[in-house]
Jmol script that loads the backbone (N, CA, C; Angstrom):
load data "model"
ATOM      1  N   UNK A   1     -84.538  80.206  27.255  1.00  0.00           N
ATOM      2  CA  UNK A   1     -85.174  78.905  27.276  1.00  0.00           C
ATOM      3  C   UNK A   1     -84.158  77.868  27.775  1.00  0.00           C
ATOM      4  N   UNK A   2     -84.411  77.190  28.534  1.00  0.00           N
ATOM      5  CA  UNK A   2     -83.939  75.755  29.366  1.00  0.00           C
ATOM      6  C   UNK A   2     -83.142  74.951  28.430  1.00  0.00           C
ATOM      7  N   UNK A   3     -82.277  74.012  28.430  1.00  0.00           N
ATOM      8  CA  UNK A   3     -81.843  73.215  27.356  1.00  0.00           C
ATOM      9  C   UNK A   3     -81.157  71.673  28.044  1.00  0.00           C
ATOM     10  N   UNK A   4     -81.331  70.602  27.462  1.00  0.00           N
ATOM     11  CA  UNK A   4     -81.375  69.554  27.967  1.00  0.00           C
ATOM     12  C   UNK A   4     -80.127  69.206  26.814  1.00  0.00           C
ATOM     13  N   UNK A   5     -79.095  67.759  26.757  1.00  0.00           N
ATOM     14  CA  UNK A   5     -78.666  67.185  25.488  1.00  0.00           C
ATOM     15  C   UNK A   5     -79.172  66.177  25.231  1.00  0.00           C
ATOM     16  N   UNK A   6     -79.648  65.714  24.137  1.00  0.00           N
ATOM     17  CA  UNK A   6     -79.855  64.203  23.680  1.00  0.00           C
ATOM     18  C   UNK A   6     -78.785  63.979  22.728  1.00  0.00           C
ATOM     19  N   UNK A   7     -78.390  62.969  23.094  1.00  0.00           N
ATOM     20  CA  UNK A   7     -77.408  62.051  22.099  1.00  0.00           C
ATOM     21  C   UNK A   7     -76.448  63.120  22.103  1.00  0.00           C
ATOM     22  N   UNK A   8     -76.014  64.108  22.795  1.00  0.00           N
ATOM     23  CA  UNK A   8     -74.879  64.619  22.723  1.00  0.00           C
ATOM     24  C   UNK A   8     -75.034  66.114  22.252  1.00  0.00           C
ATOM     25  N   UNK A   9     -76.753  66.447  21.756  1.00  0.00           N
ATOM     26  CA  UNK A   9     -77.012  67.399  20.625  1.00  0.00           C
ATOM     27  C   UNK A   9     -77.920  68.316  21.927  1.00  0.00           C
ATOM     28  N   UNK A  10     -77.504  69.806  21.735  1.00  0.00           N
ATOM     29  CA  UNK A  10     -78.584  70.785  22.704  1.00  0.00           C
ATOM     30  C   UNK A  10     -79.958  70.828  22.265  1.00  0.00           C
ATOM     31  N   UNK A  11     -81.107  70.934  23.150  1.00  0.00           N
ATOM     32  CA  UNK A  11     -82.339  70.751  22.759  1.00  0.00           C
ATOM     33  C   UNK A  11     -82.930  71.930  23.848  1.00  0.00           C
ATOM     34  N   UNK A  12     -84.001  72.629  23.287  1.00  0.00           N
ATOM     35  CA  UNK A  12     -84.401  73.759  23.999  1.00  0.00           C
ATOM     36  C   UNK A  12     -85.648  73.384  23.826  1.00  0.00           C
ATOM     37  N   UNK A  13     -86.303  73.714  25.556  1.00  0.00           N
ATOM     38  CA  UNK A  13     -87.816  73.125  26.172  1.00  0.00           C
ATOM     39  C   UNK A  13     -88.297  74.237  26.760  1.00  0.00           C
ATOM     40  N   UNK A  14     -89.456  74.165  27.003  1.00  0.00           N
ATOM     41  CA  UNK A  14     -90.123  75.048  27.642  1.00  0.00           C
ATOM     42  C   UNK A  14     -90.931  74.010  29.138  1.00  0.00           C
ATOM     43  N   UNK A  15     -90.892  74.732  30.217  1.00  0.00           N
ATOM     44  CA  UNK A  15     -90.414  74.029  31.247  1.00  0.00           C
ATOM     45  C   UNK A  15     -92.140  73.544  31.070  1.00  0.00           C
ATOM     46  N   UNK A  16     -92.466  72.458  32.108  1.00  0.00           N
ATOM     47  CA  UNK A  16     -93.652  71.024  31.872  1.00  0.00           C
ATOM     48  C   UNK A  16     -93.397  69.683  30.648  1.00  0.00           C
ATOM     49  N   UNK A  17     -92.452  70.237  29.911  1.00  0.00           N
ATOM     50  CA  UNK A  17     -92.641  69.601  28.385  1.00  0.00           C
ATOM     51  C   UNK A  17     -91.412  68.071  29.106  1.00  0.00           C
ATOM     52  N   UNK A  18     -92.595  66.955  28.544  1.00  0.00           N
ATOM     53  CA  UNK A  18     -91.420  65.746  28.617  1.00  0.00           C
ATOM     54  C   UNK A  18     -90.383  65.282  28.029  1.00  0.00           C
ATOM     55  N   UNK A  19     -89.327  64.626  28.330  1.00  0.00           N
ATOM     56  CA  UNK A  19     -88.320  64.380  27.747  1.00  0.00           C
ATOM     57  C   UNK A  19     -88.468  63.495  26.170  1.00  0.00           C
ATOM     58  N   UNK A  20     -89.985  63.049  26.213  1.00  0.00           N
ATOM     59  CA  UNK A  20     -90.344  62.055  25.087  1.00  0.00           C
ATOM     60  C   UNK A  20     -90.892  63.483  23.882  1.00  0.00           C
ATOM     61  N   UNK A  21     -91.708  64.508  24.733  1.00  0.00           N
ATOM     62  CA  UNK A  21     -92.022  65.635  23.725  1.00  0.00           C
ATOM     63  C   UNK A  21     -90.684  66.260  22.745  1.00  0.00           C
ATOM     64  N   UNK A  22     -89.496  66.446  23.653  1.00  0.00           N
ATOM     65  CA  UNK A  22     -88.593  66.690  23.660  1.00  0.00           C
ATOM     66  C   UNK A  22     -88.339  65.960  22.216  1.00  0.00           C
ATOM     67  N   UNK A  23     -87.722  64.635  22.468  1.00  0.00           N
ATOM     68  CA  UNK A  23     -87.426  63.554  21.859  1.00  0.00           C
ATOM     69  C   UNK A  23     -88.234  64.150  20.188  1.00  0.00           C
ATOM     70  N   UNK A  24     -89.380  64.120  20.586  1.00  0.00           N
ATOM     71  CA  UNK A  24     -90.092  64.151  19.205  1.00  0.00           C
ATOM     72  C   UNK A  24     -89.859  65.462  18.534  1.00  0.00           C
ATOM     73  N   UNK A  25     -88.998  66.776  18.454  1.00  0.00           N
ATOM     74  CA  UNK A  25     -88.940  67.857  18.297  1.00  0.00           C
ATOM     75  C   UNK A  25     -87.867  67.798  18.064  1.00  0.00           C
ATOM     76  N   UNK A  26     -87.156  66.573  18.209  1.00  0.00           N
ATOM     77  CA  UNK A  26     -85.231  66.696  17.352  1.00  0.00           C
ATOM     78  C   UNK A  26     -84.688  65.512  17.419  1.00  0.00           C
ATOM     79  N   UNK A  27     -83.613  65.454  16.212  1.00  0.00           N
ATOM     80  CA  UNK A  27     -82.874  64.566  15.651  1.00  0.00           C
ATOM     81  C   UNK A  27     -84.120  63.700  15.225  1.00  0.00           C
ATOM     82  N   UNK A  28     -84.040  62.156  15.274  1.00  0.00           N
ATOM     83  CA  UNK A  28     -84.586  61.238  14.397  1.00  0.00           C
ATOM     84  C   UNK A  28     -86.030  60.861  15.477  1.00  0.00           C
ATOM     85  N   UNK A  29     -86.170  61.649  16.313  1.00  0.00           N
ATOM     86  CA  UNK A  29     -87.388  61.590  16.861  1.00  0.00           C
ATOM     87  C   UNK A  29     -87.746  59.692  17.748  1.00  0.00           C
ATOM     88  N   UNK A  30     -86.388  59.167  17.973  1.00  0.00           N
ATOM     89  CA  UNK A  30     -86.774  58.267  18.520  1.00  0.00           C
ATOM     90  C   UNK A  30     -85.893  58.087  19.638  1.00  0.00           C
ATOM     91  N   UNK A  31     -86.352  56.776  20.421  1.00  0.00           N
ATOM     92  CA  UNK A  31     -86.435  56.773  21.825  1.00  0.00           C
ATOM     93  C   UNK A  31     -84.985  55.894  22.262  1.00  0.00           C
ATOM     94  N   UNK A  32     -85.301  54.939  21.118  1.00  0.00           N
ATOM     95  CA  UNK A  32     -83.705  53.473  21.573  1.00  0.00           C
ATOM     96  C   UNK A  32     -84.329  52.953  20.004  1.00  0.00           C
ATOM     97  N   UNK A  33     -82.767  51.732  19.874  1.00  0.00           N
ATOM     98  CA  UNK A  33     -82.449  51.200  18.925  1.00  0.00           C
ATOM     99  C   UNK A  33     -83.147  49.370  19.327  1.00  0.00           C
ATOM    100  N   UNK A  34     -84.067  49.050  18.855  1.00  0.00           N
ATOM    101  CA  UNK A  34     -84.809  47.406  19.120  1.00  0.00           C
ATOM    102  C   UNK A  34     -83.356  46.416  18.841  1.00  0.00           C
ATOM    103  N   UNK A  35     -83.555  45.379  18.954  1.00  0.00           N
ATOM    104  CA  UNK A  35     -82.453  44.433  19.165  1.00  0.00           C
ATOM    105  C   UNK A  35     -82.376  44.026  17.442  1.00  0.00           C
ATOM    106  N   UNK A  36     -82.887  44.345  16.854  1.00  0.00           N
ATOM    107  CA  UNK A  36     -83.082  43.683  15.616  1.00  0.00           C
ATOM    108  C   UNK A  36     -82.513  45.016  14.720  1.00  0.00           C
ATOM    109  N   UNK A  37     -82.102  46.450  15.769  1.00  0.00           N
ATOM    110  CA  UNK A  37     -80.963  47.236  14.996  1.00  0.00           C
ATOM    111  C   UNK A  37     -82.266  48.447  14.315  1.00  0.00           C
ATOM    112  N   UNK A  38     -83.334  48.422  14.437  1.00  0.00           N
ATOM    113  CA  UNK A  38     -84.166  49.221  14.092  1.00  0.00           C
ATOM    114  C   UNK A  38     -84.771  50.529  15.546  1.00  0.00           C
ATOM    115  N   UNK A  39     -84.830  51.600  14.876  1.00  0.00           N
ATOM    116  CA  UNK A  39     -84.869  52.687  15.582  1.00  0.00           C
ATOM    117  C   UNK A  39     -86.770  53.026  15.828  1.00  0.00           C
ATOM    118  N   UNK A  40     -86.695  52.621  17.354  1.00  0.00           N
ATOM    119  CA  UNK A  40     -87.893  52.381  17.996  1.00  0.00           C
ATOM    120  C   UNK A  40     -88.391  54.266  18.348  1.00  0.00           C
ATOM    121  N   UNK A  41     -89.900  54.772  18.209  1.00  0.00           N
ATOM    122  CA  UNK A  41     -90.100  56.124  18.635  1.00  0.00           C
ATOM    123  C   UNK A  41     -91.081  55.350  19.693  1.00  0.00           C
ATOM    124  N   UNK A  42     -91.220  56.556  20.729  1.00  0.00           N
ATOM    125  CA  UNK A  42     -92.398  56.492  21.697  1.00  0.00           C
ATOM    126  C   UNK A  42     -93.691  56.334  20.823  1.00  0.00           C
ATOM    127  N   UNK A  43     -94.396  55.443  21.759  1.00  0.00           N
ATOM    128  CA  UNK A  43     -95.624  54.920  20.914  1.00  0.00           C
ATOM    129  C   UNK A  43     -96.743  55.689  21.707  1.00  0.00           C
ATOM    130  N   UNK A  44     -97.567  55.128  23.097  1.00  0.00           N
ATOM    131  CA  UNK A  44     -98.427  55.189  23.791  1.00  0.00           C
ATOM    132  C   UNK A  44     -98.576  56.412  24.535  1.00  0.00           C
ATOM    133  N   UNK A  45     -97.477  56.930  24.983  1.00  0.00           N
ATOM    134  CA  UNK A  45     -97.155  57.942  25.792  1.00  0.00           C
ATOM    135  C   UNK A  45     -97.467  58.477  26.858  1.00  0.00           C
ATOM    136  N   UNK A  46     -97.921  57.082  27.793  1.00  0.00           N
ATOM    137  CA  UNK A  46     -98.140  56.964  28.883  1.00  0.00           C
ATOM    138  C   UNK A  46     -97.680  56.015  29.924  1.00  0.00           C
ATOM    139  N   UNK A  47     -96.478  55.665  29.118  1.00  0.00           N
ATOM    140  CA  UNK A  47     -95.647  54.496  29.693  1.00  0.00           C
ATOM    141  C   UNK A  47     -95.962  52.647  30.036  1.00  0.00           C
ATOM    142  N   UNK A  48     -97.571  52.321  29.337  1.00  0.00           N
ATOM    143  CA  UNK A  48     -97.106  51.088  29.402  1.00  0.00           C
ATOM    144  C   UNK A  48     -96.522  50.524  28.549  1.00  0.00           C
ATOM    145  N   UNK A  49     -96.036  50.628  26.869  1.00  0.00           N
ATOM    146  CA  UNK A  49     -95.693  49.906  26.179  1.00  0.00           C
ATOM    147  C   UNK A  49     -93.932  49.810  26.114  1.00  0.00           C
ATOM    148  N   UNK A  50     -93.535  50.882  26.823  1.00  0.00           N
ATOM    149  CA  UNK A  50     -91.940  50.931  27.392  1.00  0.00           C
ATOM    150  C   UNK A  50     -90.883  50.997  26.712  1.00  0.00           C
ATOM    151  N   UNK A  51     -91.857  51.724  24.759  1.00  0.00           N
ATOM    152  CA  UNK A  51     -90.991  51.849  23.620  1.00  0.00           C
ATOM    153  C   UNK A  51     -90.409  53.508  23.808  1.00  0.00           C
ATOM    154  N   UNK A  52     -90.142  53.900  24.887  1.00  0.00           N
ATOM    155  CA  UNK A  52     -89.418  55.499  25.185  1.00  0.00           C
ATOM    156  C   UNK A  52     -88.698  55.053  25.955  1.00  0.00           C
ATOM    157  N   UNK A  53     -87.700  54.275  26.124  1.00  0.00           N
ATOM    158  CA  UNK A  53     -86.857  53.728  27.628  1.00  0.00           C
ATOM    159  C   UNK A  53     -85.806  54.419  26.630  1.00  0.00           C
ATOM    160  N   UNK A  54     -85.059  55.305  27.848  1.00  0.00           N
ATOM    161  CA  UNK A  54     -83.937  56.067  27.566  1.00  0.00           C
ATOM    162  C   UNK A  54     -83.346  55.784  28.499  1.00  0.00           C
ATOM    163  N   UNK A  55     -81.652  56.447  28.666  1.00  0.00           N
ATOM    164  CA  UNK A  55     -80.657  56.639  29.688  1.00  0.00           C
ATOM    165  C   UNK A  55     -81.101  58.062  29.385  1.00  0.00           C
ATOM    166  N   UNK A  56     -81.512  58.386  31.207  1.00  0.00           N
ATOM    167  CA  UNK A  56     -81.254  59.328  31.613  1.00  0.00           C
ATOM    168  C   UNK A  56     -80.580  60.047  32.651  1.00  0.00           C
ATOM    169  N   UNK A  57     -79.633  60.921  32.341  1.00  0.00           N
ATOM    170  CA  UNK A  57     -78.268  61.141  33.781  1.00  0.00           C
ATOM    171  C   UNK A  57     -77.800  59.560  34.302  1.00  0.00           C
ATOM    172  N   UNK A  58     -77.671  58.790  33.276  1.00  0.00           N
ATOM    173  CA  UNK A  58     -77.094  57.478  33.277  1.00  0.00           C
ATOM    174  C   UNK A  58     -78.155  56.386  34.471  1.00  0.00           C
ATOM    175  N   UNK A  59     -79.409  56.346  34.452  1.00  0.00           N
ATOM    176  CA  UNK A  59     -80.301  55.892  34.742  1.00  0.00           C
ATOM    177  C   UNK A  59     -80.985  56.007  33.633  1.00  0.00           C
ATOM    178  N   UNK A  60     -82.025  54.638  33.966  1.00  0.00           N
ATOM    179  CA  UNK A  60     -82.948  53.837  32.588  1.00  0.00           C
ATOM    180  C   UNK A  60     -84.067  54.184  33.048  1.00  0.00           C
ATOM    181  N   UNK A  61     -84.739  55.751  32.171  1.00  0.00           N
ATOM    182  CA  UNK A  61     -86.215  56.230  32.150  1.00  0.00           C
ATOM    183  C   UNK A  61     -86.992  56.239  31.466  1.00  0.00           C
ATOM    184  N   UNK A  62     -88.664  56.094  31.778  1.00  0.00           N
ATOM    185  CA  UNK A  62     -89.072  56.704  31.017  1.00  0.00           C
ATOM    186  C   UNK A  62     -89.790  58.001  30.328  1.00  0.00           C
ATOM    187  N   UNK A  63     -89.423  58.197  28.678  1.00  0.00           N
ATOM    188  CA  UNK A  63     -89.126  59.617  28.528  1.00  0.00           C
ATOM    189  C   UNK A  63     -90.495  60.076  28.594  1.00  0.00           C
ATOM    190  N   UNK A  64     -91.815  59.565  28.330  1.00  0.00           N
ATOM    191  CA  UNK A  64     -93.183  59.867  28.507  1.00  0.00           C
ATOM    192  C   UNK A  64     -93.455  60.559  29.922  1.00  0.00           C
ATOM    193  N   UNK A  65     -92.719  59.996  30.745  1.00  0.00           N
ATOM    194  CA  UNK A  65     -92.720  60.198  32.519  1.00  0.00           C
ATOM    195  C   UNK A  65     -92.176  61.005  33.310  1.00  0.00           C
ATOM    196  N   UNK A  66     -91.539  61.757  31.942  1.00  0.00           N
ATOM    197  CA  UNK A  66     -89.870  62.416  33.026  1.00  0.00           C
ATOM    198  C   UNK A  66     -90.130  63.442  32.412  1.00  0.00           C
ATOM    199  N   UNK A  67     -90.605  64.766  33.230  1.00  0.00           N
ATOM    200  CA  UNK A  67     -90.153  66.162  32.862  1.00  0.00           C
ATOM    201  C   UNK A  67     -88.630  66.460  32.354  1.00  0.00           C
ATOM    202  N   UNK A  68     -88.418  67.319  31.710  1.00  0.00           N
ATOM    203  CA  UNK A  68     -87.096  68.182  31.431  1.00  0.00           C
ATOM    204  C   UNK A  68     -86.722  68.400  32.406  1.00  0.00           C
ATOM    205  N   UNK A  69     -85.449  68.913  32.919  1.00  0.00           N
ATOM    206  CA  UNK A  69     -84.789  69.645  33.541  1.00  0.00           C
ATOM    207  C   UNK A  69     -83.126  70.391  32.567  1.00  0.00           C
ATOM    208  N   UNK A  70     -83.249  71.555  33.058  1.00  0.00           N
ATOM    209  CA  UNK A  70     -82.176  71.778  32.659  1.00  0.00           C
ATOM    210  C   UNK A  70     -80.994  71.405  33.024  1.00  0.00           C
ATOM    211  N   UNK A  71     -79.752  70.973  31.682  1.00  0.00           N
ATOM    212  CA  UNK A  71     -78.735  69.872  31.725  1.00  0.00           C
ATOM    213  C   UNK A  71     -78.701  69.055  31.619  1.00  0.00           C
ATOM    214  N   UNK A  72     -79.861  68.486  31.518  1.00  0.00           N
ATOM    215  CA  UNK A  72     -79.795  67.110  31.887  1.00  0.00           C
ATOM    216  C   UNK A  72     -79.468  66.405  30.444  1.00  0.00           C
ATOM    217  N   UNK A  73     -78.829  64.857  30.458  1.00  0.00           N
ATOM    218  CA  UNK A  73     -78.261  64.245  29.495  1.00  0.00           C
ATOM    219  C   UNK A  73     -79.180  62.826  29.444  1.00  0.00           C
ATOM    220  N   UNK A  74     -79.416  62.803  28.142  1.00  0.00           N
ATOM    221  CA  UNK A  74     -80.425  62.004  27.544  1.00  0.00           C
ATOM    222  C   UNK A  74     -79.693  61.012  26.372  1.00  0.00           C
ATOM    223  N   UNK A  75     -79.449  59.657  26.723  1.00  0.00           N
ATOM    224  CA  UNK A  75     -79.033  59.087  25.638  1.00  0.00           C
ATOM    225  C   UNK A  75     -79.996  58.427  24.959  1.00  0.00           C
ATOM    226  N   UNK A  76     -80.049  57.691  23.711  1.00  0.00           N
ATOM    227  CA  UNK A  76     -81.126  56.946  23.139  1.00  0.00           C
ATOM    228  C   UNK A  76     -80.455  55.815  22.460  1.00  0.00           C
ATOM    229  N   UNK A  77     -78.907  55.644  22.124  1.00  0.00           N
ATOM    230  CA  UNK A  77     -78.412  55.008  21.576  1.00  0.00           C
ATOM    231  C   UNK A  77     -77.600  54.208  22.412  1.00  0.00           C
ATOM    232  N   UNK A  78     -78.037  53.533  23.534  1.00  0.00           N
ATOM    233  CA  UNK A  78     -76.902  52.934  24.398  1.00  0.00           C
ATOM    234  C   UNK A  78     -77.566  51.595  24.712  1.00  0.00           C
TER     235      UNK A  78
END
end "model"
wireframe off; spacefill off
backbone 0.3
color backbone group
């Protein structure tokens, strides 16, 4: 099975699955930290409400939108 990192941690996908499915299947299941210091999860999951905005491979995605790939590096805390 394929494996991606979030936040530094290995995560194993099965290939179609999004980086937000992903997201929801490990660690604290959320996306970024709101300005007010509280830990935001994907809401809508179709990208208009823009509460899954991650760094991904050091570009700002979103995780509802973005297939896996293997390797690839996923931050949520930046």
């Amino acid at each position: 099975m394929p494996e991606l990192n979030i936040d530094g941690q290995p995560v194993r996908f099965s290939p179609g699955t999004t980086v937000a499915a992903a997201l929801m299947s490990s660690g604290d299941h959320c996306a970024r930290t709101s300005v007010s210091g509280l830990r935001r999860a994907p809401l809508c999951g179709m990208g208009i409400c823009q509460e899954c905005r991650v760094n991904i491979d050091g570009l700002r995605r979103l995780a509802c939108q973005t297939l896996c790939r293997e390797g690839m590096q996923v931050e949520t805390r930046s």
